[in-house]
C-alpha positions as MATLAB code, in Angstrom:
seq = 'XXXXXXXXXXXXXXXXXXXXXXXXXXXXXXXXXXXXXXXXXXXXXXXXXXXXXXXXXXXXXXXXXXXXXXXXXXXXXXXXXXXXXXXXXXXXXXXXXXXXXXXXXXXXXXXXXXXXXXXXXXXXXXXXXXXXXXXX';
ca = [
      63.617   81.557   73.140;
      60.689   83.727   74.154;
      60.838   86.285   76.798;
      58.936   84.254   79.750;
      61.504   81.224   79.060;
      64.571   83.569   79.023;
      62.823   84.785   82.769;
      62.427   81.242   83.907;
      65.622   79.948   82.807;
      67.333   82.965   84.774;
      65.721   81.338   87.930;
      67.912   78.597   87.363;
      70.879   80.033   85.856;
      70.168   78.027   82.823;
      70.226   78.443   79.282;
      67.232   76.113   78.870;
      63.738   75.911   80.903;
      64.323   72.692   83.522;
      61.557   70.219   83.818;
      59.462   70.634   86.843;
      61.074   68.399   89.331;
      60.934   68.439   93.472;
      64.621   70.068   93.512;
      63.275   72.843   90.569;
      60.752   73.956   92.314;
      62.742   74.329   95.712;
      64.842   76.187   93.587;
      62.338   78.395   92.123;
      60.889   78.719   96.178;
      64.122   80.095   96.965;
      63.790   82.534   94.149;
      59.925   83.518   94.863;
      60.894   83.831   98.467;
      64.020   86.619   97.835;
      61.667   88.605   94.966;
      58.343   88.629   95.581;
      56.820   91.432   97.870;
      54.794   89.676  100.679;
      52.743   92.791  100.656;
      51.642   92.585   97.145;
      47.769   91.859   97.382;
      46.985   88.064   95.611;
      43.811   86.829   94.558;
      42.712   83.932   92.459;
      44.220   83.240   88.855;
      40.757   81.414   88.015;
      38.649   79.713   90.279;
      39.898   77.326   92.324;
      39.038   73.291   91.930;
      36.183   73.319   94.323;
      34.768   76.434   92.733;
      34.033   74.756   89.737;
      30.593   73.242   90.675;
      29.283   76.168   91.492;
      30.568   78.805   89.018;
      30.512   76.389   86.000;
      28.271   73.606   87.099;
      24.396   72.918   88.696;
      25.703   73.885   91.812;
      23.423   76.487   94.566;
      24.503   79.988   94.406;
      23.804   79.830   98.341;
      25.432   76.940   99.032;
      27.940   78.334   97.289;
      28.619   81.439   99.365;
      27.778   79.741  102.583;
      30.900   77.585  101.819;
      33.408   80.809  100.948;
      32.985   81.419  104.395;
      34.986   78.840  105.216;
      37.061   77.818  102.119;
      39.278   80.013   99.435;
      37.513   81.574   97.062;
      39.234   83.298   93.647;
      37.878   86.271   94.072;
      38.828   86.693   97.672;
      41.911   88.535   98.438;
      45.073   87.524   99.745;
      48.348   88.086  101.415;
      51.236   85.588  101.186;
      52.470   84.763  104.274;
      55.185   81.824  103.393;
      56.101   79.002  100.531;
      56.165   75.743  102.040;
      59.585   73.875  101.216;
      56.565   70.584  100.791;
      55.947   70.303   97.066;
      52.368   69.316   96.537;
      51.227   65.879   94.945;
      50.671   68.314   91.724;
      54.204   69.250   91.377;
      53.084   72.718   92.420;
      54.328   74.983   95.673;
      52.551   75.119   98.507;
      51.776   78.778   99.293;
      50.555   79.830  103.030;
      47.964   82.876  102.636;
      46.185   84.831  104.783;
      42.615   86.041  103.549;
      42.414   89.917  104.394;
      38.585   89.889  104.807;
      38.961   87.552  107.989;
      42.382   86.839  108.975;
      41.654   82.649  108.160;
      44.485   81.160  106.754;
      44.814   78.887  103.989;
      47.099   76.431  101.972;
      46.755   76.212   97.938;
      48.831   75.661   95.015;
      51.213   78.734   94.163;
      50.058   77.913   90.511;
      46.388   79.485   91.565;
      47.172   82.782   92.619;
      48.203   85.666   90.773;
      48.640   89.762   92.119;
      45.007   91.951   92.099;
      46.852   94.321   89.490;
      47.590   92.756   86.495;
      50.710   94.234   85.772;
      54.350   94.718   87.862;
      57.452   92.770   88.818;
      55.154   90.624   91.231;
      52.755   89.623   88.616;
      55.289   88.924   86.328;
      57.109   86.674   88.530;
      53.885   84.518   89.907;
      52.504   84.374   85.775;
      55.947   82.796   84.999;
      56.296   80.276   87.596;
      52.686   79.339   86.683;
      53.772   79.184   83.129;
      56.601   77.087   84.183;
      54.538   74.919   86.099;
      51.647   73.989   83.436;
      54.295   73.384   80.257;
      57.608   71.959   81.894;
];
């Protein structure tokens, strides 16, 4: 077992990884909510779904920033405010963020985010739940 599954299978008290499942990831909520600092500053892990026309595709590079003013962007910066005890359609968490250039809040798939530094106990615990998410 490699070191991320013997991390995720602590969450659970498990000697295996679970499946993702609606009761899993309430579990793993519970978990997030106890460990992670809601301080710790979050930003995109790549860009979100309705990014992708823009930074990959045809799409207007002033459309594009016209719309970040009112939607999440991946390179905006965020801090969590709650995890929803909802499970999104995508067997994902629903995380509650608050964007620190402007105060909007916004709703989005824990899966997306990650910490600005790319190291630390926060970091560590939102790459492993993501991991979890995508492979189980």
């Amino acid at each position: 077992m490699d070191a991320y599954e013997k991390r995720i299978a602590k969450v659970f008290g498990t000697d295996e990884v679970p499946e993702v499942s609606e009761q899993n990831l309430l579990k793993y909520r519970e978990y997030l909510l106890q460990h992670l600092d809601r301080k710790a500053l979050l930003t995109g892990r790549e860009d979100f779904p309705w990014e992708e026309f823009y930074v990959f595709g045809p799409g207007d590079k002033e459309e594009y920033e016209n719309l970040k003013k009112s939607r999440p962007a991946h390179t905006d910066e965020f801090q969590l405010m709650d995890i929803s005890a909802s499970v999104m359609e995508e067997d994902d968490l629903l995380a509650k963020v608050k964007r620190l250039s402007d105060g909007r809040g916004f709703e989005m798939g824990l899966s997306w985010l990650t910490t600005r530094v790319e190291k630390g106990k926060d970091y560590q615990l939102l790459d492993d739940f993501a991991t979890w998410h995508v492979n189980w």
